[in-house]
C-alpha positions as CSV (number, residue, x, y, z in Angstrom):
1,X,0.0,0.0,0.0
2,X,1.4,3.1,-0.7
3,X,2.0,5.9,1.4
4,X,-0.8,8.4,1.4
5,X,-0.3,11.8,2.7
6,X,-3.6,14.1,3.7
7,X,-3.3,17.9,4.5
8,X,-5.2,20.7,6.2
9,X,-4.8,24.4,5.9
10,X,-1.9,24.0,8.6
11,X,-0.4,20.2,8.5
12,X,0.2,17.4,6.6
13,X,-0.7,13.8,8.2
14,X,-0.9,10.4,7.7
15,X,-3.1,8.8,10.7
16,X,-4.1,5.1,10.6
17,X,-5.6,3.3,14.0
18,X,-5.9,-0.5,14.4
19,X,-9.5,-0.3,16.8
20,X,-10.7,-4.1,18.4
21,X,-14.0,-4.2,20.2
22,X,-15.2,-7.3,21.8
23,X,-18.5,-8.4,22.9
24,X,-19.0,-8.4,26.6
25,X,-17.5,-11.4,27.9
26,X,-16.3,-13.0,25.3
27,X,-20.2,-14.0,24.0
28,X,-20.4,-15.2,20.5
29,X,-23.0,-12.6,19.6
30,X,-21.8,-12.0,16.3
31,X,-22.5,-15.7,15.5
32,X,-24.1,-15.3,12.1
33,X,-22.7,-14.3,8.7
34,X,-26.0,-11.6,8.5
35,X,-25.4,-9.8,11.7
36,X,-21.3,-9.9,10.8
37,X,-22.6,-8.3,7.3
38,X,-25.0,-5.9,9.3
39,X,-23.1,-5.0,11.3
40,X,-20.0,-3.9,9.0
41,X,-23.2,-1.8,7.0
42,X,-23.4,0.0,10.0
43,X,-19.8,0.9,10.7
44,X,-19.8,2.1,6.8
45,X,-22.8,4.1,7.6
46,X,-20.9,5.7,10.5
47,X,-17.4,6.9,9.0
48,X,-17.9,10.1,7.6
49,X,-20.5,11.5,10.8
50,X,-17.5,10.5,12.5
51,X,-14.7,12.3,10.0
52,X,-13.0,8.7,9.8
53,X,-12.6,6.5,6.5
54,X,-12.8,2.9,7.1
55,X,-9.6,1.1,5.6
56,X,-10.7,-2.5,6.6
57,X,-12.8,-4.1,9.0
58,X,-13.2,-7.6,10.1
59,X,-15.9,-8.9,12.5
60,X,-15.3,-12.6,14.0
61,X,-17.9,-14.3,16.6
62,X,-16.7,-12.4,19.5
63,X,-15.2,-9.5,18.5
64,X,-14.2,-6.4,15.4
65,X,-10.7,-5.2,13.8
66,X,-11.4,-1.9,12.2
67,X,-8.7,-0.4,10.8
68,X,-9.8,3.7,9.6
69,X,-7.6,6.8,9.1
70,X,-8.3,10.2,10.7
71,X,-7.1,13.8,11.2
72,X,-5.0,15.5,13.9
73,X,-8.6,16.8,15.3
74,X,-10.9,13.0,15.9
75,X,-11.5,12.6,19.3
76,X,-10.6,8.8,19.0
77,X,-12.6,8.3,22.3
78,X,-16.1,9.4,20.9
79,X,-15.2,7.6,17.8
80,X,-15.4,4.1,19.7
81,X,-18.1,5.2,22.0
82,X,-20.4,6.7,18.9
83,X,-19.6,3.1,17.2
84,X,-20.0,0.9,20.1
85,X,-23.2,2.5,21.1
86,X,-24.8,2.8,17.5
87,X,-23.8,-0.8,16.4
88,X,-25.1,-2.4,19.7
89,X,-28.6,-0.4,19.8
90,X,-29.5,-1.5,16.0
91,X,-28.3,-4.8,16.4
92,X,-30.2,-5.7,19.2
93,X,-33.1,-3.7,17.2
94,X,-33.0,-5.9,14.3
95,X,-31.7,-9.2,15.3
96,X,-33.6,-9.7,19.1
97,X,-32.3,-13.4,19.4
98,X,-28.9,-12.1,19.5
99,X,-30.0,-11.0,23.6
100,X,-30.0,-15.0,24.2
101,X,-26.0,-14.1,24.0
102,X,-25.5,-11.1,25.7
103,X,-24.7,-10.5,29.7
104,X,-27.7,-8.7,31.3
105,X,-28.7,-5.6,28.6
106,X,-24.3,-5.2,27.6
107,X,-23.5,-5.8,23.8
108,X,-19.8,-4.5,24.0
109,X,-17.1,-4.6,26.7
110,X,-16.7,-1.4,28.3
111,X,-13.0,-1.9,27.0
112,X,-11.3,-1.5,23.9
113,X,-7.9,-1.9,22.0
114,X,-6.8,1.1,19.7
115,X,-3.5,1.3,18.1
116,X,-2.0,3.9,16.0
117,X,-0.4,2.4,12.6
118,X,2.3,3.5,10.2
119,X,3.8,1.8,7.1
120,X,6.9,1.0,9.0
121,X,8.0,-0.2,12.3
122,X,8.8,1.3,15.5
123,X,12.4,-0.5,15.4
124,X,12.7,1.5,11.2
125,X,11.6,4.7,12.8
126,X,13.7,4.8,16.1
127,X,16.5,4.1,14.0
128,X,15.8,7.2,12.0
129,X,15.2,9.3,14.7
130,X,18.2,8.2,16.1
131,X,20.2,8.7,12.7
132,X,19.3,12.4,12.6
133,X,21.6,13.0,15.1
134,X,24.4,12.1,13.1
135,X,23.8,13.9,11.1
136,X,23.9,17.6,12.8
């Protein structure tokens, strides 16, 4: 994948997060190709209220890999709450047996995993950082 650069009137960025979700004690909720499909509509749905564009996203039984760009200005935290809270509500709308799965009225854990990304790794870019000094 190449390296894509985005700008605003004052910066230029490259932003990728690695975001895991998991249902609320492990539950296989997402047990059916439909609600994984659903629920991935949903998310879609969701990126550009949220100023985020969805690079990837994978759900399995028990839990979702998103993996979205974003600007210097997302607040990261209201971008997992706003998708946490939307994809539970309308799941549990439209596919009620999914409840038979759930702990008490909880569709997600209250935690989460979010990573930021780059194309290279944090071994390549301490090295550089550390080359720079050589230089001077």
């Amino acid at each position: 994948m190449k390296y894509k650069l985005d700008r605003s009137a004052h910066s230029v960025y490259s932003l990728h997060y690695h975001l895991v979700v998991v249902i609320k004690y492990r539950r296989k909720a997402l047990y059916d190709e439909a609600i994984r499909e659903r629920l991935k509509q949903i998310i879609w749905s969701l990126a550009d209220e949220l100023g985020i564009e969805i690079l990837a996203q994978e759900p399995a039984e028990d839990h979702l890999h998103i993996l979205f760009t974003a600007t210097p200005t997302t607040n990261l935290s209201n971008v997992v709450n706003v998708i946490k809270g939307v994809t539970a509500r309308r799941l549990r709308q439209e596919f009620p047996q999914t409840k038979e799965f759930l702990w008490e009225n909880s569709f997600w854990s209250n935690s989460y995993f979010i990573a930021s990304t780059g194309q290279v790794s944090l071994d390549v870019l301490m090295q550089y950082v550390e080359s720079q000094m050589e230089k001077v």
